[in-house]
N, C-alpha and C positions, 0 to 999 in steps of 0.2 A: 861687735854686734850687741852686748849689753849694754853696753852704752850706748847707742842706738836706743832703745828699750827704755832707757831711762831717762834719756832726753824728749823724747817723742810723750811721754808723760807727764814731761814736765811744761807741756806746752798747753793743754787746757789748765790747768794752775797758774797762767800767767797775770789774771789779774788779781786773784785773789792774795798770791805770793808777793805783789807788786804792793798791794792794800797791806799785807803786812810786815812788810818792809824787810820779806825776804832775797836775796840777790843772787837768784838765779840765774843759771849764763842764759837762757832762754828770756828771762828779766832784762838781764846786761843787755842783748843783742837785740830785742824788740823783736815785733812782729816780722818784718819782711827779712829781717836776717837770719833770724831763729829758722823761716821756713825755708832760708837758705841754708841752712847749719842742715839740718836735716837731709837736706838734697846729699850736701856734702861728706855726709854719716856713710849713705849709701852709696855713692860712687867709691867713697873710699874704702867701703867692705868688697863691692864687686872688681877693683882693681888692686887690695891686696888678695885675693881671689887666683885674679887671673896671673898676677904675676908668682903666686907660690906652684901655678900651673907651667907656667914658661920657665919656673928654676930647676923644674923636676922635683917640687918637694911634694907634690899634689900631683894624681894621675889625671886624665882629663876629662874623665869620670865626672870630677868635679864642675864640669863646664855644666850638668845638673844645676847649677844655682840661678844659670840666667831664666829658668821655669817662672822662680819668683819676681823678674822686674817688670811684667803686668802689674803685678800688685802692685810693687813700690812706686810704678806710675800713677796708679788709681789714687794711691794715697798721697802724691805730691802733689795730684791734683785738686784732692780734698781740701788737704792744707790750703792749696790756692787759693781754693774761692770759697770758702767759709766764712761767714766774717766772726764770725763766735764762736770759739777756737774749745769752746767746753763743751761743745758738741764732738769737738774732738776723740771724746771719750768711748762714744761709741766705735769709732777703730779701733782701738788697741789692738782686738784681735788679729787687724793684721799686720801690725810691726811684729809681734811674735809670729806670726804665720813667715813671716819672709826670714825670721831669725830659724826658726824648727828649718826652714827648706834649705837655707844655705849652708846648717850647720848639718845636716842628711846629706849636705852633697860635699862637703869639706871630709867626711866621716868616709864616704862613696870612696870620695881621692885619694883615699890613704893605701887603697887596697891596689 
């Protein structure tokens, strides 16, 4: 999930980073793959999720985190269709918002 966090960050810095000639994997991967990278961030947080649910390592309690994928849709839609991805900036708050909720409901699962 932090990395999530800090990839999702690194995504309006994309041209700037690119201008100086730093080689960020969101750099490496360009626009339409980066905001697939991202898709792929969170599917892989909600299905290491579900599966620490179905191993018994997480009670189901945990199942709390699907609260947050409105938001992770709103914002993979953002991503979408923005074309000026530095406006990006004004979400941040809700990659942390979805990081605070999953990590309340992983915390939930333990009990």
């Amino acid at each position: 999930m932090v990395a999530s966090i800090l990839y999702y960050q690194s995504l309006p810095d994309m041209k700037t980073d690119r201008a100086a000639g730093k080689l960020t994997l969101s750099v490496k991967l360009g626009k339409k793959k980066a905001a697939a990278g991202l898709v792929l961030f969170f599917v892989a947080i909600y299905a290491s999720i579900l599966g620490l649910i179905l191993l018994g390592l997480l009670s189901w309690t945990a199942c709390l985190s699907a609260i947050g994928i409105p938001l992770f849709l709103r914002l993979a839609f953002l991503v979408g269709r923005i074309d000026d991805w530095v406006l990006l900036d004004r979400y941040g708050g809700h990659v942390r918002l979805l990081y605070f909720i999953n990590g309340c409901a992983i915390i939930a699962g333990l009990f």
